[in-house]
N, C-alpha and C positions, 0 to 999 in steps of 0.2 A: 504494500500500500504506500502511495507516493507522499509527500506531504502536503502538497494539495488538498488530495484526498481528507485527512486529516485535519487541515484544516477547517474542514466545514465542521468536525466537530468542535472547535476550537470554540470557549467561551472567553479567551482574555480580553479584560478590559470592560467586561461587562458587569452590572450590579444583578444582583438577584437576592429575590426573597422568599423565605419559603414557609409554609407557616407549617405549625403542628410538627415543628423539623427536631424534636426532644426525642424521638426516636424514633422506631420502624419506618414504615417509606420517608418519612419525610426525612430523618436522622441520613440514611442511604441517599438520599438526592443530594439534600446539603452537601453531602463529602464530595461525590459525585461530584458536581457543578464547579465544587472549590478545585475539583483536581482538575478538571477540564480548564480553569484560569478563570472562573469569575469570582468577584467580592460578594461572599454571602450573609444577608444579614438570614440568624435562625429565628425564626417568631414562634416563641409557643406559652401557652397558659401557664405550665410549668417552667419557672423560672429557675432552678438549679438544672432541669436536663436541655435546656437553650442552654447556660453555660455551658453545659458538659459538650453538647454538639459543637459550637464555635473555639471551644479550647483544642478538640479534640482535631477541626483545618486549622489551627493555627499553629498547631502544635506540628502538622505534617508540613510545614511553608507555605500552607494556604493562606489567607485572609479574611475574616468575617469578625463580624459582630453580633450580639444578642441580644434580643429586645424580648419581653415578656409579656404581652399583648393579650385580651382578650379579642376574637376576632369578630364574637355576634353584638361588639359593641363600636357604633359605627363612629363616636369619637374617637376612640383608643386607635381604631384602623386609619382614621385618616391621620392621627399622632406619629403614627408609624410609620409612615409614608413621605410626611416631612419630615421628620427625622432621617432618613435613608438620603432625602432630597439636599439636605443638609448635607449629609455627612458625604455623599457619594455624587452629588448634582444629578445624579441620573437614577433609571429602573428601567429594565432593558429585560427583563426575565420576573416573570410572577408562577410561583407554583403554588395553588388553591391546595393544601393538604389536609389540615384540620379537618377531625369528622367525628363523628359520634354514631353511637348505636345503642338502642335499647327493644332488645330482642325480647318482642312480647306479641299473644293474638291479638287481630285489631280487637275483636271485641271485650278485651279485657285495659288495653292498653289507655291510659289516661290521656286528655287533651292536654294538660299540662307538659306530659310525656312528649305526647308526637309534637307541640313547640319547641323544645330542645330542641329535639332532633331538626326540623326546620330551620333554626335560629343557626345550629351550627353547620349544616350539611347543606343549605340552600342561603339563606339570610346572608353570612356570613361570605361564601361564594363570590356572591352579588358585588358587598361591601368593598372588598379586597380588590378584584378586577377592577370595579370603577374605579376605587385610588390608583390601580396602577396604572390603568388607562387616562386619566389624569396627567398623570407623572411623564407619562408614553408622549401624549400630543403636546404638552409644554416643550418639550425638548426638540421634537418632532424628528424624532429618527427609527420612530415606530420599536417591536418591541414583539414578546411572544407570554402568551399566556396561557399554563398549561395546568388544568382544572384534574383531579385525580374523583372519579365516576367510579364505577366498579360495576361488576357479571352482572350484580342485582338491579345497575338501573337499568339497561338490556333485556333482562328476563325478571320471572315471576320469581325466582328462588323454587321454592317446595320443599326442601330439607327440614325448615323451620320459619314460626311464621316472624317475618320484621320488615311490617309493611310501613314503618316511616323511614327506615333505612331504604329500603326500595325503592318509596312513592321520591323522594328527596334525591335520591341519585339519579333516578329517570329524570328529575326537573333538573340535574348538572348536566345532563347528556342533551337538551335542548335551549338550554341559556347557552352552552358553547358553542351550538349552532348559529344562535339569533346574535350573539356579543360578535361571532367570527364575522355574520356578514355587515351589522354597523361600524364595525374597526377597520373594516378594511380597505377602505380608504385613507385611512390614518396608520398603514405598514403595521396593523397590530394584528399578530394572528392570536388566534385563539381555538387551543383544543384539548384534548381530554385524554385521560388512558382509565382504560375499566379492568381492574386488576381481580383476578379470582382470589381465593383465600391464600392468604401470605402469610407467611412465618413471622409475626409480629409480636406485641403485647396482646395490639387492642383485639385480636383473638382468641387472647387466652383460655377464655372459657372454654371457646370449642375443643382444644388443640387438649385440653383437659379429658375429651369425649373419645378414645380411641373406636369405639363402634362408628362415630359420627365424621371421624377422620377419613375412614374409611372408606365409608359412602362417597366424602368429597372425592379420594384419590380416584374410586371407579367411574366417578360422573365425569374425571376429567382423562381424556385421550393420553395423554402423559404422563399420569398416574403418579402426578404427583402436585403436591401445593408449592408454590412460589414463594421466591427469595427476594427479602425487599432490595435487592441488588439487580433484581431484573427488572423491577416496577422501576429504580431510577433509572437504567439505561434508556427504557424506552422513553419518561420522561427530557430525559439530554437530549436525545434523537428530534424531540418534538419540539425542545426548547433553542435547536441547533440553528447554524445555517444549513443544514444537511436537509433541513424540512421547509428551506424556507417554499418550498409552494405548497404546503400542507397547512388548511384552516377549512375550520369548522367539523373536523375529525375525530373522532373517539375510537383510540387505538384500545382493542383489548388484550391484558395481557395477562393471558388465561389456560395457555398450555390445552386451547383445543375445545375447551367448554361451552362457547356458543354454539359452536360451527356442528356440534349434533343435531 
């Protein structure tokens, strides 16, 4: 591979932000992105695993900083945002990560409940991109925004019922349709990757179910659950110049799980 080549994956010089980056995918991207050459600020609730993620590029000669953000709070998001604008004059790379899940039947599942999940899995989405798209047309060098969807907003699930995790990632899988075609006039793309179950935290519970692991390994073609190292590559890829004619896309990355 020649370094041309290479170069489209190349992100020096660029700002990126990633939220929910205190560990699994979004902890993977972060490093990711830093290793590929951009400055990454970590965004997440948890404010010792943002330190931990940003010490942990800076510590390999990368560059980032840590900001401890709520994100379904739409001052704090746009706080954030100047902040970055300040410290970086630019935002050139937004990764939507942050998500929530509360695996319950609708019919038992509270309205207080499926708000959360909204607040943080849709609401929150919204918040984020606009600041970045903000930050994007001020500068005006346009910019890539890459929203993390997952198998369930694509399909119905049926393993078990988590119809706000569902309903909320099918509405991330058509805001990065509708975001892709208003920005795009303004060099900002915008797309998505729909990841099957991933070797995370925010799994734990399942990953706790060995009969239930099970079921996911056979339901998927490759017979096996995914590494938050492959959710960031494909991320990079979308966040690259390698993609730059890829907008309004929802990449899955699923080891074969739709395509039954």
């Amino acid at each position: 591979m020649n370094n041309g080549t290479m170069a489209l994956f190349s992100l020096k010089g660029r700002s990126a932000i990633v939220t929910g980056a205190g560990s699994g995918i979004g902890k993977a991207t972060a490093l990711l992105l830093a290793a590929a050459g951009a400055r990454v600020t970590v965004a997440d609730l948890n404010e010792e695993a943002a330190d931990s993620t940003a010490a942990e590029i800076n510590s390999q000669g990368g560059s980032s900083a840590a900001d401890c953000v709520d994100v379904t709070d739409e001052v704090a998001v746009d706080r954030l945002f100047a902040d970055v604008m300040t410290r970086e004059s630019r935002v050139d790379i937004l990764v939507n990560n942050a998500g929530l899940a509360i695996r319950q039947p609708a019919v038992d599942l509270a309205v207080s409940d499926w708000q959360r999940v909204v607040d943080v899995n849709m609401t929150a989405v919204f918040l984020c991109a606009r600041a970045a798209a903000r930050c994007m047309i001020a500068v005006r060098e346009g910019g890539a925004i890459v929203n993390v969807a997952s198998i369930m907003g694509l399909s119905g699930g049926g393993l078990y019922p988590n119809i706000s995790y569902q309903a909320t990632k099918g509405a991330v899988v058509n805001m990065t349709r509708a975001l892709a075609v208003e920005w795009a006039p303004e060099k900002i793309r915008v797309n998505a990757v729909a990841p099957t179950y991933v070797r995370t935290p925010f799994i734990a519970p399942l990953l706790g179910q060995p009969e239930l692991v099970e079921k996911i390994e056979a339901m998927t073609p490759l017979r096996r659950l995914a590494e938050p190292e492959e959710v960031a590559a494909a991320i990079l890829f979308l966040a690259s110049g390698a993609a730059s004619m890829v907008t309004g896309h929802t990449l899955p990355v699923d080891g074969g799980f739709l395509a039954q």
